[in-house]
C-alpha positions as semicolon CSV with decimal commas, in nm:
position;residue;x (nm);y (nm);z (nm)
1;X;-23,204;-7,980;-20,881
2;X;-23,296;-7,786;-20,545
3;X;-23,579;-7,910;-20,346
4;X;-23,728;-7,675;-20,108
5;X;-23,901;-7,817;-19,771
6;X;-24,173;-7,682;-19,579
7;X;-24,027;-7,629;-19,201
8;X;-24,180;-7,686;-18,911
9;X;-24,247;-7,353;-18,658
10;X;-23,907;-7,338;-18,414
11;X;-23,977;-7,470;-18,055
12;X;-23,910;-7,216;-17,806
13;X;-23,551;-7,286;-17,662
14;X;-23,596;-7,349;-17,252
15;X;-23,304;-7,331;-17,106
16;X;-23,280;-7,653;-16,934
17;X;-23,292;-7,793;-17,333
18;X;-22,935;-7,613;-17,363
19;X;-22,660;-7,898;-17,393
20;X;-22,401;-7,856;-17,196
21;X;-22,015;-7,692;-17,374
22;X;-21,849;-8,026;-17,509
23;X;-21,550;-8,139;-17,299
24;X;-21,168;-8,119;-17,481
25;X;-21,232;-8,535;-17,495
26;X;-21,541;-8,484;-17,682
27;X;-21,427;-8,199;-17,855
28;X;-21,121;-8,401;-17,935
29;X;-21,342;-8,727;-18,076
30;X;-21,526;-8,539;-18,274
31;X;-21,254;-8,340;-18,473
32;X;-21,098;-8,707;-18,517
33;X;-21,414;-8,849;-18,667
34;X;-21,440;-8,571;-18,876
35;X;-21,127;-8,589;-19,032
36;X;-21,159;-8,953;-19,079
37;X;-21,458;-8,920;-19,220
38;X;-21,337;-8,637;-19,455
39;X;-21,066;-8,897;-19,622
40;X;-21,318;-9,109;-19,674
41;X;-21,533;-8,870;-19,865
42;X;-21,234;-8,815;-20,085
43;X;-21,162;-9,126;-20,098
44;X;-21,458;-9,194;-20,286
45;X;-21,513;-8,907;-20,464
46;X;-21,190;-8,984;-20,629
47;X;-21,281;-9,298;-20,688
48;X;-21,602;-9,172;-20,918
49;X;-21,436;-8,922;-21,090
50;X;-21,225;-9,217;-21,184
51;X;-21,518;-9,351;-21,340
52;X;-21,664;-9,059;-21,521
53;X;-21,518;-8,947;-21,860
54;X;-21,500;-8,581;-22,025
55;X;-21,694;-8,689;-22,399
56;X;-22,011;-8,525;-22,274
57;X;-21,797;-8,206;-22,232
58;X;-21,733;-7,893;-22,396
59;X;-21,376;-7,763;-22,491
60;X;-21,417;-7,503;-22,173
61;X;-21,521;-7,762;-21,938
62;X;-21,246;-7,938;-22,024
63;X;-21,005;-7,651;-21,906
64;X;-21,126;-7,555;-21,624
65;X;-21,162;-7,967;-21,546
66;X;-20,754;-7,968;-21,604
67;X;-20,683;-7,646;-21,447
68;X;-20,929;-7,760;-21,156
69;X;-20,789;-8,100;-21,098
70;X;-20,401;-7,918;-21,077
71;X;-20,560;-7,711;-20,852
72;X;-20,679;-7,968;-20,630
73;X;-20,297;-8,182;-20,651
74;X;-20,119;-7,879;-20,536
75;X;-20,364;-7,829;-20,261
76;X;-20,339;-8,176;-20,162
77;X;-19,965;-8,148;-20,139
78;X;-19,986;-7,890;-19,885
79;X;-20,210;-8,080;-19,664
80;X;-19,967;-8,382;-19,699
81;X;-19,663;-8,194;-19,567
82;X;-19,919;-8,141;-19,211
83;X;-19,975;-8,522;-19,224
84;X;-19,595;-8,572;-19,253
85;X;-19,554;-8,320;-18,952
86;X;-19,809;-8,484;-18,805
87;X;-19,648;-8,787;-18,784
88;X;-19,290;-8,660;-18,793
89;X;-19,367;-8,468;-18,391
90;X;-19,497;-8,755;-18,294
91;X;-19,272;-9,032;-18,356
92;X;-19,579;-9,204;-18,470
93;X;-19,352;-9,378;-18,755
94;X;-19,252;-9,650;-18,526
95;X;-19,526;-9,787;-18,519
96;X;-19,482;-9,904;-18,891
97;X;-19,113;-10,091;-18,786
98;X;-18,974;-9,843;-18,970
99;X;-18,586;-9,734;-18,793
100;X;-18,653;-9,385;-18,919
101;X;-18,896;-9,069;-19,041
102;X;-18,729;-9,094;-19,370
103;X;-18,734;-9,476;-19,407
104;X;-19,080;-9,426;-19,330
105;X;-19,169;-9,164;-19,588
106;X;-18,937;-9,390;-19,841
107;X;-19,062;-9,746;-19,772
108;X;-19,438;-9,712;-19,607
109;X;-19,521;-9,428;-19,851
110;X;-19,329;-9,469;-20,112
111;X;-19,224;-9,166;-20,156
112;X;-18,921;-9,137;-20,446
113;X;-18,744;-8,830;-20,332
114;X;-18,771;-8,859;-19,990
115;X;-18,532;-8,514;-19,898
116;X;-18,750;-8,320;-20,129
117;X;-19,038;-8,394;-19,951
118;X;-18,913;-8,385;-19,622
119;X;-18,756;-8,018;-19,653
120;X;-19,051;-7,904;-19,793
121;X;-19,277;-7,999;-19,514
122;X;-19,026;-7,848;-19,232
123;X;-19,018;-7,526;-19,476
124;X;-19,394;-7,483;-19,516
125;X;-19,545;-7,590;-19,215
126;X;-19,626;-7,427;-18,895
127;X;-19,335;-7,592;-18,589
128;X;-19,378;-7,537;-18,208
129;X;-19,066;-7,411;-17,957
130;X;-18,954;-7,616;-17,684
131;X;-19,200;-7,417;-17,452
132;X;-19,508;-7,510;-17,670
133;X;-19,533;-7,206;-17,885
134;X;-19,617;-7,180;-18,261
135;X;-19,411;-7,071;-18,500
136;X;-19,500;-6,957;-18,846
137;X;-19,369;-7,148;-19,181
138;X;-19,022;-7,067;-19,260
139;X;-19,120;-6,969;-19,603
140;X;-19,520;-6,839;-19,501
141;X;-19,572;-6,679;-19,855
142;X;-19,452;-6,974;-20,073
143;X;-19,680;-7,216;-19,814
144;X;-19,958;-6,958;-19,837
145;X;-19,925;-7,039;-20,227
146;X;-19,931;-7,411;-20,210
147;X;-20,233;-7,385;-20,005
148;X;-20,411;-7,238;-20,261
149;X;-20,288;-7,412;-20,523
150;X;-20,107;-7,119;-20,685
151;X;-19,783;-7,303;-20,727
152;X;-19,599;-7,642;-20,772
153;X;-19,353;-7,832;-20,550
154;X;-19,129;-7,756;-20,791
155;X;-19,176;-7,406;-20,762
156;X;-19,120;-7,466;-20,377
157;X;-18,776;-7,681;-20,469
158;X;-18,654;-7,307;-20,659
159;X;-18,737;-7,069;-20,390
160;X;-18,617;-7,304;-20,141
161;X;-18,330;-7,360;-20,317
162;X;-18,247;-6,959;-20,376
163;X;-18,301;-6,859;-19,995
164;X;-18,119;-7,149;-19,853
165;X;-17,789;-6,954;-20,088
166;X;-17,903;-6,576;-19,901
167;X;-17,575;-6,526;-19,679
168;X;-17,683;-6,452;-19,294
169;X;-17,547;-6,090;-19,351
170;X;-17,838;-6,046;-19,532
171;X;-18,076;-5,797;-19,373
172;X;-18,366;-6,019;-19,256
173;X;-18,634;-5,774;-19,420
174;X;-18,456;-5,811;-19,745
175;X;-18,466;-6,161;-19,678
176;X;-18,867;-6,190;-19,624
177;X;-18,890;-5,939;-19,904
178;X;-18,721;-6,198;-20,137
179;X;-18,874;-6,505;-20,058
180;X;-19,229;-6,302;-20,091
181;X;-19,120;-6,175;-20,434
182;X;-19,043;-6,546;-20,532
183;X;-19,361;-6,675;-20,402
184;X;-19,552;-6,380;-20,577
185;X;-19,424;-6,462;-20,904
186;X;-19,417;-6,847;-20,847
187;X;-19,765;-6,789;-20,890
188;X;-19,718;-6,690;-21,317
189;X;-19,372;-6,838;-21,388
190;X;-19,283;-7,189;-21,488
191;X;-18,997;-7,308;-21,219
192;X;-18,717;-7,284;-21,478
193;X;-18,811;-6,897;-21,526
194;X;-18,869;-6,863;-21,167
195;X;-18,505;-7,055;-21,139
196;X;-18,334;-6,755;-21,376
197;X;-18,516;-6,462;-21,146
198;X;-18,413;-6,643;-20,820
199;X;-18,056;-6,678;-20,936
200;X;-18,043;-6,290;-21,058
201;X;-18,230;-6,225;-20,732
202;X;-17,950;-6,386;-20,548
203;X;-17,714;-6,117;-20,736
204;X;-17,904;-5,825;-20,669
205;X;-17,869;-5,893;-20,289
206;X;-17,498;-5,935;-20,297
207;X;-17,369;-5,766;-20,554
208;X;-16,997;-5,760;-20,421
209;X;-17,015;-6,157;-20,547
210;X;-16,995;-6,253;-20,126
211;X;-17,176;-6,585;-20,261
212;X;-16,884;-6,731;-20,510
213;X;-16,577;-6,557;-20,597
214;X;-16,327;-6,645;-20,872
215;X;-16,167;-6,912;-20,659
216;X;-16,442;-7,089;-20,649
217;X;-16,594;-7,031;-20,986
218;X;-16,191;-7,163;-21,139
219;X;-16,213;-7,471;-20,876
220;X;-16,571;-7,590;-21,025
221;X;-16,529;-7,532;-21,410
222;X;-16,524;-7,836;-21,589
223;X;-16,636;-8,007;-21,910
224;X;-16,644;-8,397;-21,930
225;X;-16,749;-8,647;-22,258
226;X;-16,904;-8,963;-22,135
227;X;-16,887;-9,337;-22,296
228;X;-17,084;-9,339;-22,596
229;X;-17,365;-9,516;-22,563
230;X;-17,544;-9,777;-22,766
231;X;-17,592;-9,521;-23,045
232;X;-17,256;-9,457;-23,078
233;X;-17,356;-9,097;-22,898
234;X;-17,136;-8,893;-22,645
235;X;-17,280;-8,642;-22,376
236;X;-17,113;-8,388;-22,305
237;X;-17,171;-8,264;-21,953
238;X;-17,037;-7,890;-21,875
239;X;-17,013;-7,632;-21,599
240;X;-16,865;-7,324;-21,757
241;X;-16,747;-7,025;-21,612
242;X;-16,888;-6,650;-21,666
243;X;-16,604;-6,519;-21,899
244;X;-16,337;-6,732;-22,116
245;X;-16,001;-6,717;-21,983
246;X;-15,731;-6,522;-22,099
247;X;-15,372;-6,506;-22,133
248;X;-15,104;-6,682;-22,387
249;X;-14,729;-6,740;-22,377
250;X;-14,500;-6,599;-22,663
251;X;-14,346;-6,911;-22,790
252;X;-14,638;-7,121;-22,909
253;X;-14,379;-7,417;-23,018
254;X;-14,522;-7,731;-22,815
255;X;-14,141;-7,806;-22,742
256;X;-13,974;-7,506;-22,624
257;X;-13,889;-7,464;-22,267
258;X;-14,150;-7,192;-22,180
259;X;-14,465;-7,418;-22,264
260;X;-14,291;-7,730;-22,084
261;X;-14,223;-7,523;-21,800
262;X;-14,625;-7,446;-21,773
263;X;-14,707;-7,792;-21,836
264;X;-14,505;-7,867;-21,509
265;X;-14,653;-7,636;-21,344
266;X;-15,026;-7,698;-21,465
267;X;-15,232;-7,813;-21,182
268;X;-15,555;-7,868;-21,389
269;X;-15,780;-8,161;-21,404
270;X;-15,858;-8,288;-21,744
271;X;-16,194;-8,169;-21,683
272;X;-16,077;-7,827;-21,633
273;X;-15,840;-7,855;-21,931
274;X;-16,134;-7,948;-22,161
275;X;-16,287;-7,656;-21,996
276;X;-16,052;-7,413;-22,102
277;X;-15,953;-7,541;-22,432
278;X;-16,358;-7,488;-22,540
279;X;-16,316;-7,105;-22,418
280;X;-15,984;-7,073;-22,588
281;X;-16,185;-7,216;-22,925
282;X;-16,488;-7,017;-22,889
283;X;-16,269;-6,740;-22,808
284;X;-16,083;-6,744;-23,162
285;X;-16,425;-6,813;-23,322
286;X;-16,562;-6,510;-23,193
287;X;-16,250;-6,298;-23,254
288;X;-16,202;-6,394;-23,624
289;X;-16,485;-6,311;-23,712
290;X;-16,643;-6,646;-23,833
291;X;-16,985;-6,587;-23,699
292;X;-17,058;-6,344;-23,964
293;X;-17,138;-5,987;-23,947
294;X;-17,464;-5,974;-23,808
295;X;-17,710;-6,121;-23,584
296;X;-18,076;-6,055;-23,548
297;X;-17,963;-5,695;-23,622
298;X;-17,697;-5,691;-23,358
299;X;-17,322;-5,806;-23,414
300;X;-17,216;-6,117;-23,324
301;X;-16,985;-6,006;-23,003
302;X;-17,010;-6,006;-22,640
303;X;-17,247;-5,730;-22,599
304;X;-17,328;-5,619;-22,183
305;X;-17,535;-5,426;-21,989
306;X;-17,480;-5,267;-21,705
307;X;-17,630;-4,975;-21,449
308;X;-17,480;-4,628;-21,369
309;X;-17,460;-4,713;-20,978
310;X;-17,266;-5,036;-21,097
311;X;-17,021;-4,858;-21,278
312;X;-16,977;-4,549;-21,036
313;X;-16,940;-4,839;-20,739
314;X;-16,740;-5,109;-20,929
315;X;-16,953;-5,326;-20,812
316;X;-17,237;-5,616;-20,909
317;X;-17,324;-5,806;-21,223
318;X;-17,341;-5,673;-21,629
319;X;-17,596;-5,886;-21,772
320;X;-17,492;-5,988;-22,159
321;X;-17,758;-6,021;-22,424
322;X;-17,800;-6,365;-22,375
323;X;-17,877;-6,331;-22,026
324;X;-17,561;-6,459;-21,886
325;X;-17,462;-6,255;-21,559
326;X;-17,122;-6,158;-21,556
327;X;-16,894;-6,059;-21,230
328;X;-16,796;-5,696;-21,203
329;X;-16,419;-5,852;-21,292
330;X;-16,475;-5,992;-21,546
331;X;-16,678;-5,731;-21,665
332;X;-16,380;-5,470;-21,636
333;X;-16,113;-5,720;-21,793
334;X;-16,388;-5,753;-22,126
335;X;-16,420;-5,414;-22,119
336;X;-16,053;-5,297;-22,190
337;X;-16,089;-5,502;-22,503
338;X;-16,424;-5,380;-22,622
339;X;-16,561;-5,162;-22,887
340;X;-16,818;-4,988;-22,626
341;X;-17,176;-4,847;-22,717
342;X;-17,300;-4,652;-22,454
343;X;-17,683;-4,657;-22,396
344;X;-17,840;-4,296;-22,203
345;X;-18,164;-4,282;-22,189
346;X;-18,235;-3,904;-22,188
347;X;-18,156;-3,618;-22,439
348;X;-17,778;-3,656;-22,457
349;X;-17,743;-3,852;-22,818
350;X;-17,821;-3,774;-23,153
351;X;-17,792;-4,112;-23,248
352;X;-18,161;-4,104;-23,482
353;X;-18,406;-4,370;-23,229
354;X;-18,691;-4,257;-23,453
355;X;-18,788;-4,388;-23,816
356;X;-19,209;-4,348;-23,809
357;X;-19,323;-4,571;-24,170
358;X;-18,962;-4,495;-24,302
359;X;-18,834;-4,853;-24,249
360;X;-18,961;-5,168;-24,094
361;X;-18,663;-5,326;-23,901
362;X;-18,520;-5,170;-23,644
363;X;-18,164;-5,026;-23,659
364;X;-17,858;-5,127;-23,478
365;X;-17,899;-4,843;-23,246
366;X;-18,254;-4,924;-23,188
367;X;-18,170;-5,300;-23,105
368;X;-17,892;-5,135;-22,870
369;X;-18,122;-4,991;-22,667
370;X;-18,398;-5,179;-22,648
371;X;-18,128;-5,458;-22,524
372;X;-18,036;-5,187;-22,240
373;X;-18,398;-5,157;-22,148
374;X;-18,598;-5,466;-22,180
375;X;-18,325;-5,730;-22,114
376;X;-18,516;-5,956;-22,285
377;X;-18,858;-6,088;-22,395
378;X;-19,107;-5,862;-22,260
379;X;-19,431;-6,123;-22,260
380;X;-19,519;-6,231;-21,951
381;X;-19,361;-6,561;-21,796
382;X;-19,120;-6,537;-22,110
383;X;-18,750;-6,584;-22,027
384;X;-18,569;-6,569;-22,396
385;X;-18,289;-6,331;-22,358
386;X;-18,244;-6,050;-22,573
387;X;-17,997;-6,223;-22,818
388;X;-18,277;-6,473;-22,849
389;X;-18,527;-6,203;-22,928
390;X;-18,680;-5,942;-23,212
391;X;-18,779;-5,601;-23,236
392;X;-19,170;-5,625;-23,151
393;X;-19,392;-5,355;-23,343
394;X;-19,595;-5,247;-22,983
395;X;-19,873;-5,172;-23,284
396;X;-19,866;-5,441;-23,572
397;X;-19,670;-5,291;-23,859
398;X;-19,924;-5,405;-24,081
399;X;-20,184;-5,183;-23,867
400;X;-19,977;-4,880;-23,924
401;X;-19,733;-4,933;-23,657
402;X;-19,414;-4,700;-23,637
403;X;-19,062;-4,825;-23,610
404;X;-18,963;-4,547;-23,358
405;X;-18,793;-4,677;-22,987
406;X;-19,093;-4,544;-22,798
407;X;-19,306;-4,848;-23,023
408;X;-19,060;-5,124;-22,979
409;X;-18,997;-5,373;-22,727
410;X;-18,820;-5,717;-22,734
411;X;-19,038;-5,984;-22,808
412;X;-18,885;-6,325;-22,904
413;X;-19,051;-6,505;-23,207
414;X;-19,317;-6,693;-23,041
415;X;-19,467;-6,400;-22,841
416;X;-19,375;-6,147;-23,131
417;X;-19,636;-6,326;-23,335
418;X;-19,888;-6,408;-23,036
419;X;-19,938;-6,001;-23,030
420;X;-20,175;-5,843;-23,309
421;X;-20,528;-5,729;-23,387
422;X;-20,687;-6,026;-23,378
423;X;-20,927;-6,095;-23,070
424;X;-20,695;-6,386;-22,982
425;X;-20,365;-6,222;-22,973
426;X;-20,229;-6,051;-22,687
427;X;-20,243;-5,647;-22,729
428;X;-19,889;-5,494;-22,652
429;X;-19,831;-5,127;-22,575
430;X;-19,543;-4,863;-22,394
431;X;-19,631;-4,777;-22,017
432;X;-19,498;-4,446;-22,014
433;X;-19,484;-4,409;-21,634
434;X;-19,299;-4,753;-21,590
435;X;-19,136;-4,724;-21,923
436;X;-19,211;-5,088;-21,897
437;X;-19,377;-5,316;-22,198
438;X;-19,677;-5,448;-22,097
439;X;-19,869;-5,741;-22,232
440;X;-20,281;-5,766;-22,249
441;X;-20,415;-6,116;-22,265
442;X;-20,652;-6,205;-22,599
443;X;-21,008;-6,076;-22,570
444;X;-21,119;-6,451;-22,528
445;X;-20,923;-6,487;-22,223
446;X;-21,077;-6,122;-22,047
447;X;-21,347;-6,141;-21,720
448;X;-21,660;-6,020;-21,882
449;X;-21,724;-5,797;-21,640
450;X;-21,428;-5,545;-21,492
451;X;-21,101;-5,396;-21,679
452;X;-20,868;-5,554;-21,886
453;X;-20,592;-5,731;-21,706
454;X;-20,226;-5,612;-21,814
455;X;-19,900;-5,790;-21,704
456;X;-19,566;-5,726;-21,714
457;X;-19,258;-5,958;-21,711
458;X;-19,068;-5,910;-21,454
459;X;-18,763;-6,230;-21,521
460;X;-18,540;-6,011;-21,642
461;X;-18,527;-5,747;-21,344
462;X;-18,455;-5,890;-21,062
463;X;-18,356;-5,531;-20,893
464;X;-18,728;-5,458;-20,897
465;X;-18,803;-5,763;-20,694
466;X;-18,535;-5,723;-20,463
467;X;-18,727;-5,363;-20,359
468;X;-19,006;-5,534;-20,272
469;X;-19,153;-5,530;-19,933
470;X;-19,372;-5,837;-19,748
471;X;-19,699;-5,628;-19,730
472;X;-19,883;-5,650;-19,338
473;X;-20,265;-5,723;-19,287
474;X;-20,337;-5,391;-19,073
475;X;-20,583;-5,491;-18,768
């Protein structure tokens, strides 16, 4: 309800009436009762929205209660990291008896993961130089996002996490750029997905492999069964190199000379050993052909995709239809063994990409290429890999849809049956500027007022983020 009060005529302002400009002390009290007083408002609201319940509420309310309340958390978290700083600059922490900031943070504020917290307030918050002046965040877009409540911590632990690996050589726009294109799509991905782009992000920048090179990736392969545990279950635990390795000796007989002369000489843990004895099994699985003949329309072999500029420079990462990122190497070593199928997208094939009403699954040329082009699951947020994915109808088959490339895209089975006609499936169509897939949200989900919002999944190209630029305010 809003009352309305009559108000008295204004009384003309002399100026001897004029208070005089508040001193910094004054200035200084006031701010501090503010702020105090601000807690305490929270404080209690809190404490009666503890008390109130959601029956009386309608399914709606009830969303944007959730989404609200999220909101709020992540907002929350942001101002935290300035009360941490707060007390971090000022050595205020001693006066809890506590030896240090950290046994502070773990101890007084029981905080569980106390380095999380810690690097995440000296990432997002504003620091001073030794001569007084302020310094922006270290990551400005990703604390720009937490201030609004756009993304989690644990977004902030992924994009953390993926510019801490940028090497120094890095130029520093390219750096910015990156940790802006994380924080921009923090905003719609779930921090596994935003995990995947960071990691391909990470590969776009340095796509000699400066990061890790095969010394390191032999050194850290390993695969390791625990105990079992009171079910009589073993974990097995697993960190598994990019491609299998290869090579064999002639005399397979466990006791002739040549294999006890490499057992000598085999400086392997028994972690490693597991390790390689998995890739030499998988490797004669895939070989002999025991996984069948065919695979959501696509053979059951290594199948990878890589760029013209890769190929012409023998240099970055082929990308296999299961997402896995391979080293240029590796990729060459595979390659000499390989059946190829080459992917051009322009006029140079006759390989028939077009069926109209003909058929209704997609042919093995058709899957081909749409592996080369999408990458993967084209709905927004989505990170299924290709292999993990379907042939989408952009127009529901059942609506007269065509099974020609130019009406395809990967969709894995979720998304490919959260698209239709229906006002609460997402409409699907072929940008034919971007050549990209792009995804409109249900009907029920649209701003009444104002165009339809279309997105675009962006996980799977990590070279377009890479290109992006920080964008200026222009004053």
């Amino acid at each position: 309800m809003i009352m309305a009060f009559d108000k008295p005529p204004p009384t003309p302002i002399r100026p001897t009436d004029v208070a005089p400009p508040p001193t910094t002390a004054t200035s200084s009290a006031t701010v501090r009762a503010e702020l105090i007083d601000a807690y305490s408002d929270l404080a209690r609201a809190v404490a009666r929205i503890q008390e109130l319940d959601a029956d009386a509420c309608t399914d709606s309310d009830t969303v944007h209660l959730a989404v609200e309340h999220e909101k709020l958390t992540r907002q929350m978290q942001s101002i935290g990291h300035r009360r941490l700083m707060d007390v971090a600059d000022r050595d205020a922490w001693r006066l809890t008896g506590a030896a240090t900031m950290r046994m502070f943070v773990a101890n007084h504020l029981g905080v569980p993961d106390v380095k999380r917290r810690l690097d995440h307030a000296a990432a997002l918050s504003e620091t001073f130089t030794i001569t007084g002046l302020q310094q922006p965040p270290e990551l400005s877009a990703t604390a720009d996002a937490l201030a609004e409540g756009a993304i989690a911590p644990e977004h902030v632990s992924v994009i953390l996490d993926v510019t801490n690996r940028i090497p120094a050589s890095v130029e520093i726009d390219d750096q910015v750029a990156a940790e802006v294109a994380l924080a921009e799509h923090a905003r719609t991905l779930s921090p596994s997905a935003l995990r995947q782009v960071g990691v391909r992000l990470l590969a776009h920048l340095n796509p000699d492999g400066e990061l890790t090179d095969d010394r390191d990736r032999a050194r850290q392969r390993s695969m390791t069964l625990s105990r079992q545990d009171a079910q009589l279950m073993t974990k097995l635990t697993a960190t598994l190199d990019p491609a299998s390795p290869s090579g064999s000796v002639d005399d397979t007989d466990p006791d002739s000379e040549v294999v006890k002369d490499a057992a000598q000489r085999d400086s392997r843990s028994q972690a490693q050993r597991n390790h390689d004895a998995l890739n030499a099994l998988l490797k004669c699985v895939l070989d002999g052909g025991a996984l069948g003949g065919s695979h959501r329309g696509l053979p059951p072999q290594l199948i990878i995709s890589i760029t013209e500029t890769q190929l012409r420079e023998s240099a970055g990462l082929g990308v296999t239809a299961t997402g896995t990122e391979l080293p240029w190497r590796d990729v060459v070593e595979l390659a000499a063994k390989a059946d190829p199928h080459l992917a051009v997208f322009a006029d140079h094939t006759e390989e028939i990409l077009y069926f109209g009403r003909a058929r209704r699954t997609a042919s093995r040329a058709q899957r081909m290429a749409l592996f080369a082009r999408d990458r993967g699951c084209t709905a927004p947020d989505c990170d299924q890999p290709a292999m993990h994915s379907e042939a989408h109808h952009l127009t529901d088959w059942a609506e007269g849809g065509r099974t020609d490339i130019d009406q395809l895209g990967v969709a894995c089975p979720k998304h490919n049956r959260a698209a239709g006609p229906r006002r609460d499936q997402w409409t699907t169509r072929l940008d034919r500027t971007t050549g990209r897939v792009t995804w409109t949200p249900p009907a029920t989900t649209q701003p009444i007022n104002g165009p339809p919002r279309t997105r675009t999944n962006e996980i799977h190209h990590p070279d377009r983020l890479a290109d992006r630029r920080p964008r200026h305010d222009v004053t």
